[in-house]
VEXZA-253916 format. One record per residue (C-alpha): x, y, z; residue in three letters. Coordinates in pm, 1 decimal. Each point is the difference from the previous one (the first is absolute). Layout:
N
PT,east,north,up,residu
PT,X,Y,Z,ala;
...
This chain:
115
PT,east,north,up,residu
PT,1595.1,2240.2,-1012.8,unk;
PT,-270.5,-285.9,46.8,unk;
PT,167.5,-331.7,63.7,unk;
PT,-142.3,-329.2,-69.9,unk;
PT,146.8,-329.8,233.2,unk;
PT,-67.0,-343.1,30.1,unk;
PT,6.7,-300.3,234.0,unk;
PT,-49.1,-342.5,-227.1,unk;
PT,-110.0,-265.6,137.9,unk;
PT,101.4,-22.5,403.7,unk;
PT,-40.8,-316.2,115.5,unk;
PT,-195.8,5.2,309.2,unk;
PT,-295.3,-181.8,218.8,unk;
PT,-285.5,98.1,171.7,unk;
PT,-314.9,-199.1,140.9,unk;
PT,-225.2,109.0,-220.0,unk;
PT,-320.8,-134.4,-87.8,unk;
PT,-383.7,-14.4,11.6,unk;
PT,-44.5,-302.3,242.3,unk;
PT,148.5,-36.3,325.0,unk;
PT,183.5,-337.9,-132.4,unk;
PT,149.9,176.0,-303.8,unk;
PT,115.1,281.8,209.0,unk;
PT,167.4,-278.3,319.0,unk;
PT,284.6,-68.3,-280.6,unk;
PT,237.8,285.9,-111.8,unk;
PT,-18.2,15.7,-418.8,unk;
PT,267.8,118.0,-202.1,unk;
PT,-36.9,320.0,-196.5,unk;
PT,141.3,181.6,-272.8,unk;
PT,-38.9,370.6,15.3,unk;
PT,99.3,284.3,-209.5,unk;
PT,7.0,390.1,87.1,unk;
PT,2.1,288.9,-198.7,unk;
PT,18.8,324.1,115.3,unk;
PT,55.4,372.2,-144.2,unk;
PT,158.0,289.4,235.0,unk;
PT,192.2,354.3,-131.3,unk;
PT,298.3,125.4,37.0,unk;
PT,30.1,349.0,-14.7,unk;
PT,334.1,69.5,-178.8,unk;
PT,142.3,-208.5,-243.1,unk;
PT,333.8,30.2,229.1,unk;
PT,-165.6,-182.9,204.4,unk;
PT,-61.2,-336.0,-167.0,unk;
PT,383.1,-60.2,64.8,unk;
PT,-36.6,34.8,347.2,unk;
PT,-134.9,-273.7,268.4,unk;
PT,-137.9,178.3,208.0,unk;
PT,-274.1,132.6,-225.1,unk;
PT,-79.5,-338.7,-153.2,unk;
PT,-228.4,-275.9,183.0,unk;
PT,218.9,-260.0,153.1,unk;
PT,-71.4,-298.1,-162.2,unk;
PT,90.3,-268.4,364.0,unk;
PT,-233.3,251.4,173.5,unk;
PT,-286.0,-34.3,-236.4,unk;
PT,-7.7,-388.7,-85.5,unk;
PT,98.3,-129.8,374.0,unk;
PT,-291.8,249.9,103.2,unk;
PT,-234.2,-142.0,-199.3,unk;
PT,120.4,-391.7,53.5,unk;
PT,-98.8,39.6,383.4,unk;
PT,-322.3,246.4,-78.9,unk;
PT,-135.8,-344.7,-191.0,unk;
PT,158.1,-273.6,222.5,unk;
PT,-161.1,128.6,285.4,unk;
PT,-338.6,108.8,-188.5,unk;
PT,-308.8,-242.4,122.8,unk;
PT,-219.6,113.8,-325.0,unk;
PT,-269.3,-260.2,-203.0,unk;
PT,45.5,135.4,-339.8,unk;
PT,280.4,100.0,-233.7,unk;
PT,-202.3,344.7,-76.7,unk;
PT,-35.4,110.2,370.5,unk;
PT,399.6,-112.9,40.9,unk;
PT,51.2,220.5,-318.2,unk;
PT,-178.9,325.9,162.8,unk;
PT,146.3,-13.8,271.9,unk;
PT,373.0,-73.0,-145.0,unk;
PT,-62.6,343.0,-234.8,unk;
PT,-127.4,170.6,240.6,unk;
PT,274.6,-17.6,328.3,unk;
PT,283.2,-12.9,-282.4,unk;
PT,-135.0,360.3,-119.3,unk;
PT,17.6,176.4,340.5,unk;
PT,250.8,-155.6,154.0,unk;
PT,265.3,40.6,-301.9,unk;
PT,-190.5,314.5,-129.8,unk;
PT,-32.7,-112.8,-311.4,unk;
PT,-220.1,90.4,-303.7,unk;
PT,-152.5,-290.6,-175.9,unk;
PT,43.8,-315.4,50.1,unk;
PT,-92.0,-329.4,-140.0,unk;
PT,-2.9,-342.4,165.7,unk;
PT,-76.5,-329.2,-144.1,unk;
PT,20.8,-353.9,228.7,unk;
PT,-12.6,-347.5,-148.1,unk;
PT,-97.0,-284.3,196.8,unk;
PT,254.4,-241.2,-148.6,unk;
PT,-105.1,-317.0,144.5,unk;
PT,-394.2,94.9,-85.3,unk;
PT,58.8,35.5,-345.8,unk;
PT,213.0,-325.1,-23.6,unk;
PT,-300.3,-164.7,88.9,unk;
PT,-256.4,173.8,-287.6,unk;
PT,260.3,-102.4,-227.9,unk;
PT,86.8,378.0,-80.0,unk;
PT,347.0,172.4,31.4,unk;
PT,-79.3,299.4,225.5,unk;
PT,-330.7,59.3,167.4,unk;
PT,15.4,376.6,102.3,unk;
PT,-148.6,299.9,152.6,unk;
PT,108.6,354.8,-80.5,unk;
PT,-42.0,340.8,87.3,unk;
């Protein structure tokens, strides 16, 4: 059985950013993460220790950005997909981050990068 979870919005920070100035600052971020992984008997859904643990997942990926040094949102994204996939063995994931303060400033709700 194929199931689908999600992380909404988790505030974090990182310092993030193209130019050595914009990257001196930490900027708060806004990320969601969606991932897919299988249970093997529908028994199982009932059962915690077949099921991805939720504190694990999202305090995992807090810290994995916090301490991340990237420039862009897209190479942040990658990288966020990629270590979340082998180290939680799961299937597919998606991961979007939103540079809150960023898109304040363009006058838009949410300026985002997913993946």
């Amino acid at each position: 059985k194929k199931l689908y979870d999600e992380a909404k919005n988790l505030q974090t920070k990182a310092h993030i950013g193209i130019t050595q100035m914009e990257r001196k600052k930490s900027q708060p971020l806004l990320v969601t993460f969606r991932f897919q992984y299988t249970v093997t008997n529908k028994n199982q859904i009932d059962n915690i220790k077949y099921l991805k643990d939720y504190s694990s997942l999202t305090s995992f990926l807090r810290l994995f950005i916090e301490k991340s040094r990237c420039k862009s949102l897209e190479k942040l994204v990658t990288d966020c997909s990629q270590v979340m996939k082998k180290k939680f063995k799961l299937k597919k994931t998606f991961v979007s981050i939103n540079k809150v303060n960023v898109a304040k400033r363009y006058g838009c709700e949410s300026l985002s990068v997913s993946k």
